[in-house]
Each structure stands twice: as C-alpha cells, then as structure tokens.
PARO-807046 format. One line per field, with one value per residue (C-alpha): x, y, z; residue in one letter. Coordinates in Angstrom, 3 decimals. Layout:
% PARO-807046
x = (X; ...);
y = (Y; ...);
z = (Z; ...);
marza = (A; ...);
% end
This chain:
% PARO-807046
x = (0.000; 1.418; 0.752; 2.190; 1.122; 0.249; 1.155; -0.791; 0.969; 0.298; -2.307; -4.872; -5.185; -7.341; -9.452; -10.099; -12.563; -10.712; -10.843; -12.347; -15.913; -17.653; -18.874; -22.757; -22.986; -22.584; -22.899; -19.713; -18.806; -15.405; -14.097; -10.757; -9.691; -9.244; -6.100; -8.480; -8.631; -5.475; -4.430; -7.563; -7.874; -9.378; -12.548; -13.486; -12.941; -15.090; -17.476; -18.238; -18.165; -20.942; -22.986; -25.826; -26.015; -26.154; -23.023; -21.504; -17.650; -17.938; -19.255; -16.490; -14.083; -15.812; -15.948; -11.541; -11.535; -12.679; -11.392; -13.899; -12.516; -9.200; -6.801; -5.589; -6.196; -4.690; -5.933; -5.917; -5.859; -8.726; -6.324; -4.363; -3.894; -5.318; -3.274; -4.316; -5.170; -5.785; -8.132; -11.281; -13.316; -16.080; -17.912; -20.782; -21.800; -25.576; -26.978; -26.719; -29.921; -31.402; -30.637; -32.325; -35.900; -39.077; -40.184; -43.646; -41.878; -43.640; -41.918; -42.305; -42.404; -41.688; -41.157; -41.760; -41.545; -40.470; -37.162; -36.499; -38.179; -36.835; -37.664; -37.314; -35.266; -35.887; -33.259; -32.241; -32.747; -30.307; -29.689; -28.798; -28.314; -24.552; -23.780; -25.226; -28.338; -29.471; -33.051; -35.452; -33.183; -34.758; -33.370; -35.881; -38.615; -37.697; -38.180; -41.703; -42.393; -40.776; -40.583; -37.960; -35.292; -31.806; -29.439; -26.232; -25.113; -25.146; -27.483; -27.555; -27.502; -30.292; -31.030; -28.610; -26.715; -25.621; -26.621; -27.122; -25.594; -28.287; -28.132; -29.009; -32.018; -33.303; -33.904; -32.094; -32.670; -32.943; -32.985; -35.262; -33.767; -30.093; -30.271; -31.200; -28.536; -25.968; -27.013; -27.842; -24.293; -22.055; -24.180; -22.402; -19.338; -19.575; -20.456; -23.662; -26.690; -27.505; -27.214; -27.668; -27.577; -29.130; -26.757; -26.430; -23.018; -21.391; -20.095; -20.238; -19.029; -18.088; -17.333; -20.492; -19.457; -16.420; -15.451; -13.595; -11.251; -9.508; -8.684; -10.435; -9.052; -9.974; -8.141; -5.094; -6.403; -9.308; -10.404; -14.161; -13.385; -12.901; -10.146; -8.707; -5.526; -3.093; -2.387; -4.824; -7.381; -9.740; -10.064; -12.930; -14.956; -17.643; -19.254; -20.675; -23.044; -24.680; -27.726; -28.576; -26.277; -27.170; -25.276; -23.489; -24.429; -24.702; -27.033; -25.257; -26.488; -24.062; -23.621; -21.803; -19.292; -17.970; -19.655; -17.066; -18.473; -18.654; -17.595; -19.425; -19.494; -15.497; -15.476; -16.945; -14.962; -11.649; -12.463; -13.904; -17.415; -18.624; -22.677; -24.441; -25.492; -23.298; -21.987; -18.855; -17.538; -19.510; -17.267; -18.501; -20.398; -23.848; -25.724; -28.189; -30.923; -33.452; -32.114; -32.201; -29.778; -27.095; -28.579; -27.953; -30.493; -30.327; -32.513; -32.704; -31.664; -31.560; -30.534; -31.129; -34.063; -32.092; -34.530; -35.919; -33.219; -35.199; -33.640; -35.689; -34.666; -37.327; -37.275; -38.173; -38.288; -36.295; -37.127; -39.825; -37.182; -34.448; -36.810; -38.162; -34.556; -33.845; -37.574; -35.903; -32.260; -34.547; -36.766; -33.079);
y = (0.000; 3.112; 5.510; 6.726; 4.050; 1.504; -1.603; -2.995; -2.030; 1.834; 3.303; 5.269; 9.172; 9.467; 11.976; 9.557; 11.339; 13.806; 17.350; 17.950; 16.526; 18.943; 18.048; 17.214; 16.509; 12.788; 9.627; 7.449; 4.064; 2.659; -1.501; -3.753; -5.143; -8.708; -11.142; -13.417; -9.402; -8.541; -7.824; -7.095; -3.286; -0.463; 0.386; -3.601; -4.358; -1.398; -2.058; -5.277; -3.870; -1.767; -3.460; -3.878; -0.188; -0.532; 1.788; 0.443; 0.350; 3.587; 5.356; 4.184; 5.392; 9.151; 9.251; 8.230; 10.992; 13.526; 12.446; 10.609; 7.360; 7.287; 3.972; 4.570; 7.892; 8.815; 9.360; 6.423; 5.669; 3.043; 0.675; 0.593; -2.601; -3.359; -5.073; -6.977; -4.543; -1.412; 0.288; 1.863; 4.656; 5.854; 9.364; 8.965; 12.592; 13.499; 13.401; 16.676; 18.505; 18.431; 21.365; 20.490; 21.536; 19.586; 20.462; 19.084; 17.417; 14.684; 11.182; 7.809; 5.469; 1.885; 0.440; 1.689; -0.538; 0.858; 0.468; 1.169; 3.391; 2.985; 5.719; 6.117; 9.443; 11.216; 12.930; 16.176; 15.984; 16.211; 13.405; 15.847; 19.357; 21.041; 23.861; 24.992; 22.966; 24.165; 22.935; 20.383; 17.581; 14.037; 14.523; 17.801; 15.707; 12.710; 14.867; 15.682; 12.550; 10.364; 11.447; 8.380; 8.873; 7.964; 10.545; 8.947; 10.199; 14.180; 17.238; 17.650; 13.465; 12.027; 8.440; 8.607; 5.506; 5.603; 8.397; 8.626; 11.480; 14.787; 13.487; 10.073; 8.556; 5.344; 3.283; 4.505; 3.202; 5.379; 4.109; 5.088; 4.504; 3.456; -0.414; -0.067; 2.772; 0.209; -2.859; -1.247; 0.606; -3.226; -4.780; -1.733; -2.295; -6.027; -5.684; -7.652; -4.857; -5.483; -2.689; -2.971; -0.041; 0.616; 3.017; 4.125; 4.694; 6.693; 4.230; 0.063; -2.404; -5.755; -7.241; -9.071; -8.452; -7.855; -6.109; -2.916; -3.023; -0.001; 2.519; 5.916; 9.350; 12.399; 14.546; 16.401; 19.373; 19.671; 18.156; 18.025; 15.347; 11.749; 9.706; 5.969; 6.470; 4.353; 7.751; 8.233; 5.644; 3.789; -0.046; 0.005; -2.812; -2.624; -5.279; -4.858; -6.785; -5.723; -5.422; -4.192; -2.498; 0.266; 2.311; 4.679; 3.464; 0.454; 0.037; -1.610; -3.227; -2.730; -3.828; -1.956; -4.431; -1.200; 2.242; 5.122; 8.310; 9.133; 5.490; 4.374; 7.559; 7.209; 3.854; 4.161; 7.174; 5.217; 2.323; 4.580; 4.504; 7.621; 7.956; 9.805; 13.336; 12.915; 16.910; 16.038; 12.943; 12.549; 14.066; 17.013; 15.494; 16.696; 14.156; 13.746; 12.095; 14.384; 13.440; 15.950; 14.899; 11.692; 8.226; 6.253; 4.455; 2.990; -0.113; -2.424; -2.900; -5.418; -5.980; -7.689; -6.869; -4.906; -6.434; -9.800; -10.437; -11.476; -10.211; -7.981; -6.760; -3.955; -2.736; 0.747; 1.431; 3.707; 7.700; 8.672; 10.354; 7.755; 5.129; 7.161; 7.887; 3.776; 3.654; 5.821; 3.920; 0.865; 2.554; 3.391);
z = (0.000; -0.969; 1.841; 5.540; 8.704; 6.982; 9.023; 11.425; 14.074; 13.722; 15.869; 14.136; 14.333; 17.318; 14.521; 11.707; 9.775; 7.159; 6.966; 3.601; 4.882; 7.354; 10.955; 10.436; 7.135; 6.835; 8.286; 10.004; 9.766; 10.407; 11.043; 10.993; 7.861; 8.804; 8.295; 5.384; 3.577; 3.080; 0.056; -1.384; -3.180; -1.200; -3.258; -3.848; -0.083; 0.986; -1.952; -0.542; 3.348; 2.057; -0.044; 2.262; 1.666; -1.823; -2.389; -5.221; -6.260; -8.487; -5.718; -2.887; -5.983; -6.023; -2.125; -1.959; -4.774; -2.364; 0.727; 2.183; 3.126; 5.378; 6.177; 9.563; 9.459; 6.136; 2.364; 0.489; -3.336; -5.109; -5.739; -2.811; -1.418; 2.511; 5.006; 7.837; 11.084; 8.676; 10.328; 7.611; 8.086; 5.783; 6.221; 3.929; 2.846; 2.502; -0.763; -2.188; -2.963; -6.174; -8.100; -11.957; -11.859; -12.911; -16.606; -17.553; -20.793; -22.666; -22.076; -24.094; -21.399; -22.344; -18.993; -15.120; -11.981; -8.415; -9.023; -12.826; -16.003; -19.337; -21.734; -25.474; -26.231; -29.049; -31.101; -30.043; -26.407; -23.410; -21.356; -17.871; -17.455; -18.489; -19.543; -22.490; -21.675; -18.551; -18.878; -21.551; -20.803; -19.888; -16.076; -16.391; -17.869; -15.250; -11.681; -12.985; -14.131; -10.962; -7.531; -6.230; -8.859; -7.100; -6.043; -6.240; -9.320; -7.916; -8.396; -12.228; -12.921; -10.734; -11.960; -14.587; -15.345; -18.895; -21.363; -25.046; -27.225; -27.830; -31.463; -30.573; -30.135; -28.354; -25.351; -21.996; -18.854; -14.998; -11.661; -9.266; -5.966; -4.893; -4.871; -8.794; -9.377; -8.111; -9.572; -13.466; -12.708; -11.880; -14.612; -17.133; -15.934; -16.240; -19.878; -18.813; -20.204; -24.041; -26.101; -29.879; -32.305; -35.875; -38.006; -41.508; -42.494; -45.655; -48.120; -48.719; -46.313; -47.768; -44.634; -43.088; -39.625; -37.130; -34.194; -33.867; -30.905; -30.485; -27.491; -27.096; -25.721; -26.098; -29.233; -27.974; -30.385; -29.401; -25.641; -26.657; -29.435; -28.824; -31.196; -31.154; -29.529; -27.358; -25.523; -22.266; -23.800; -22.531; -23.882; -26.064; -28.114; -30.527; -32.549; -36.296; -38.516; -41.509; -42.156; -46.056; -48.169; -50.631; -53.642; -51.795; -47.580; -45.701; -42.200; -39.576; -36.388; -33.909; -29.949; -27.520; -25.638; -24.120; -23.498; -24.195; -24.754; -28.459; -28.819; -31.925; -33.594; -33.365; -33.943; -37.472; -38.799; -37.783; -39.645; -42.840; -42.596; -40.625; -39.400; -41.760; -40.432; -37.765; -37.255; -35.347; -36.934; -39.978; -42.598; -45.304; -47.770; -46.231; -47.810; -45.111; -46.979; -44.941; -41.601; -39.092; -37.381; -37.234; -38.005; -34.832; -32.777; -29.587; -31.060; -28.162; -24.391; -21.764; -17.978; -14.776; -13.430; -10.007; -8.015; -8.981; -11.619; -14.126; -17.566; -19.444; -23.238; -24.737; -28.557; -30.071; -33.810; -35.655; -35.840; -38.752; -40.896; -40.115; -42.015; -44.619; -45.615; -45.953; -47.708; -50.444; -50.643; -51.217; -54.111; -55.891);
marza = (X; X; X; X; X; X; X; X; X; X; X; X; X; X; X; X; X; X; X; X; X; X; X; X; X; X; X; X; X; X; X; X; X; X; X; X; X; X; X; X; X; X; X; X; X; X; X; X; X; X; X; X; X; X; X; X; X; X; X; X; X; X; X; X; X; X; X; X; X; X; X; X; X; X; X; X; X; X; X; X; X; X; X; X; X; X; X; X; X; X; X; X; X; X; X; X; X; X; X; X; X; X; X; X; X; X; X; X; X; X; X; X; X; X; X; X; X; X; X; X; X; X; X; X; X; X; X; X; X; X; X; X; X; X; X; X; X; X; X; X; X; X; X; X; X; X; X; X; X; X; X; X; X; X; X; X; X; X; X; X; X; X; X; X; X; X; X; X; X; X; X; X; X; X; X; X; X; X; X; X; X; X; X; X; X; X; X; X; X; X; X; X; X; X; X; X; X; X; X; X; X; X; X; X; X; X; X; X; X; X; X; X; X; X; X; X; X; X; X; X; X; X; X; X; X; X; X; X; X; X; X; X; X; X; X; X; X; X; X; X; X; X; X; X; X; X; X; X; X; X; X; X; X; X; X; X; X; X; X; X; X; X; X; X; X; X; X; X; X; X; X; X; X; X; X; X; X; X; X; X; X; X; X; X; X; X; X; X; X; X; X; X; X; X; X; X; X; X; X; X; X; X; X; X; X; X; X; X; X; X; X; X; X; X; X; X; X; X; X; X; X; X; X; X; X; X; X; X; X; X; X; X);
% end
C-alpha cells in the first residue's frame, strides 16, 4: 500500500474522519480489515463492506476521490492494497440537494416498476443538465415525471446511469432509488446490459461483420473530441453486422461491448465509414438524406431486473425520418 502508517501495528489518528468533509454533514462508519482481507484493493474491499447499503464500487471510488474514506487515518488511493489490522473509516456525505428543476416534458415510457423506467429518447434531447443545456433535458422531464429517482449520481444526474448522445435517439434506462442505481451501474461495468444499435453509415461495407477493438481518448487538439488512440485511452470494443447495403451506404447493427463516450461515432470514422449526419464525426459530404440529425439508434436494451433479476430486453423502432430515408435507398 502506498501511503504513511500503513502496518498494522500503527495506531490510528485518534481523529479519523478527514478534513475535507464537514462536521454534520454525513454519516460514520469505520471496522478492521481482517487477516483473510489482506491484500484485497481499497474500493473492492469497501465495496463489498458496504454493499448492504447498496453503495456500489464507483461510488467508494468518487468518495476516496474527495477524501472521504481514510486507512488509519490517512488518504488512500482506489487501488491501494489493505493489510491486515488497517483500520477503515467511511464518512458517507448526505446526498446533495437536487438542483435540476421539474419540466412538464412529454416522455415515451416503455417500462416503469419501483425500481427502474426505461424511456425512449428522441433525437435532439439532453440526457442531464450542463452547460449549455441548462433545462429540456430528460433529467428535467424525469423529476416531474418520478418522484424516487436515485441521487447517487449528484445534483444535475439524478437516476442517470448511462446516457445517449443529444443526437441520438433510443432506449435509456434510470434508476429510481439506490439499490437499482448500483445494480444497473455493476451490470455496465460487467459488460452484462444489451445494447444494440441501428446506423447508416457513408459508403459500402463488404465485410459481413467484425469487431472494432480499439482505445479511445480524447483529441489532444481539441479536448471536446474523442479519437482511437493508445495515448490516455480507454479499452474500447464494438461489434458490427450488416444489415442491407445500398449504392453509396450500408445500415449496420451494432452492440456496444464497451460504453465510451462518443464510442461508436469514433469507432466508425476510424475504420472509414462515418454515421451519416453525424456533425462532429460525420465528414462534409452533407448528404443527409433528410435526416435531421445523425442516423444512430439505440434499437434495443436489456438488464437484470435490479430487483428480482429477471432479464428484461425492450425494442423501439427507428425515428420517422431515419426510415423514410432507408424507404428511399430501397426505391433506388
């Protein structure tokens, strides 16, 4: 373990809660890491501590970020490793208020329980508020629709587990209280949720189907962009099959293994065949075919229930203009 006092032998500060939380605002809980422990990384060994809690292992890692956790009294990193005797305390800080606002914004509901709502996003829309979109985003549209949505993810991301780009559209699934928040989140970092995409592409793929596995960072000329690089990358895997081909465009089904941000859209221009109307990544040739706006739909998605664990998989069709455009590459 790479920090100060950490053998067992040290005595803990007799303050083990860390300056950067305030007295009052959170909840303490400390124990012994045990000789059968040892060894074991900081945020999975307190993960696991608190999972009756539903904390998940994201969440330890965003509460050792700011200086929430301490090892016998001092800062400790995620992957740290625990030794026997280390002494663990947690100050859980109150869920922050919420600060987006309730808009009375129509929703397409395809699925609500207690513990989960899945929604089909249109094009255009916002998954959470930033700036530049303060407002009409589907958080906006979710406090007036649910009154339980989970707070772990902060103020401006209630619910939010995964998001979909503005110019996407598709299926997107919210959880409505912690326990689903930290089941929906393992099951994305497990690779276990389904998540297939329907995209039409600029020009004619011969291959039937592959898998593009290639890391993503963000451009060094520009931090907004994302680009395959080996340089601060993230691994990143996404699987291809075609679907029809056409003159000039082919329509792809494609399943996230992996869920970078921009990842498909990046994906696709690296290997040649960029999304058509995509504005960022989509090339000059505005040939649009009537979109308004990049063809890429979040087709179909599945997951444990967080509760029961049944699996359930739903299915939305493709926008209006989306399938009018592939009604008129089929009339060529």
């Amino acid at each position: 373990m790479t920090m100060e006092n950490n053998s067992k032998n040290n005595q803990p500060s007799e303050d083990l809660a860390l300056s950067s939380i305030e007295e009052g605002e959170s909840n303490q809980v400390g124990w012994i890491v045990e000789e059968h422990q040892a060894g074991v990384r900081a945020d999975k060994h307190i993960a696991e501590e608190l999972a009756d809690q539903s904390v998940s292992r994201s969440q330890v890692q965003e509460w050792i970020r700011i200086g929430a956790i301490s090892v016998n009294g001092n800062q400790v990193k995620a992957n740290s490793k625990l030794a026997e005797g280390d002494q663990i305390v947690v100050v859980m800080p109150e869920p922050e208020p919420l600060e987006a606002q309730p808009e009375n914004i129509p929703l397409e509901v395809v699925y609500e329980d207690s513990d989960v709502i899945v929604i089909n996003k249109p094009r255009g829309m916002v998954v959470h508020p930033a700036v530049g979109h303060p407002n009409g985003t589907v958080v906006n549209a979710l406090l007036y629709h649910c009154k339980d949505l989970s707070g772990i993810n902060g103020v401006m991301r209630p619910g939010i587990v995964h998001r979909i780009d503005k110019d996407t559209s598709g299926l997107l699934m919210v959880a409505k209280n912690d326990l689903a928040h930290a089941s929906l989140a393992e099951q994305l970092k497990e690779h276990t949720v389904t998540r297939k995409y329907f995209a039409l592409v600029y020009g004619v793929m011969h291959h039937d189907k592959g898998t593009i596995d290639a890391p993503i960072g963000r451009a060094n000329h520009d931090r907004k962009l994302y680009v395959v690089t080996e340089k601060n990358s993230k691994h990143s895997v996404t699987h291809f099959a075609v679907l029809e081909r056409f003159d000039e465009y082919t329509l792809l089904e494609l399943k996230l293994e992996t869920g970078r941000t921009h990842q498909i859209r990046v994906h696709m221009k690296y290997i040649g065949f960029p999304l058509v109307g995509d504005p960022v990544y989509g090339g000059k040739s505005g040939r649009t075919l009537g979109m308004k706006g990049q063809a890429l739909h979040a087709e179909v998605l599945g997951f444990k229930h967080p509760r029961t664990g049944e699996y359930l998989e739903f299915t939305t069709p493709i926008p209006e203009d989306m399938q009018h455009s592939l009604d008129i590459l089929r009339t060529r």
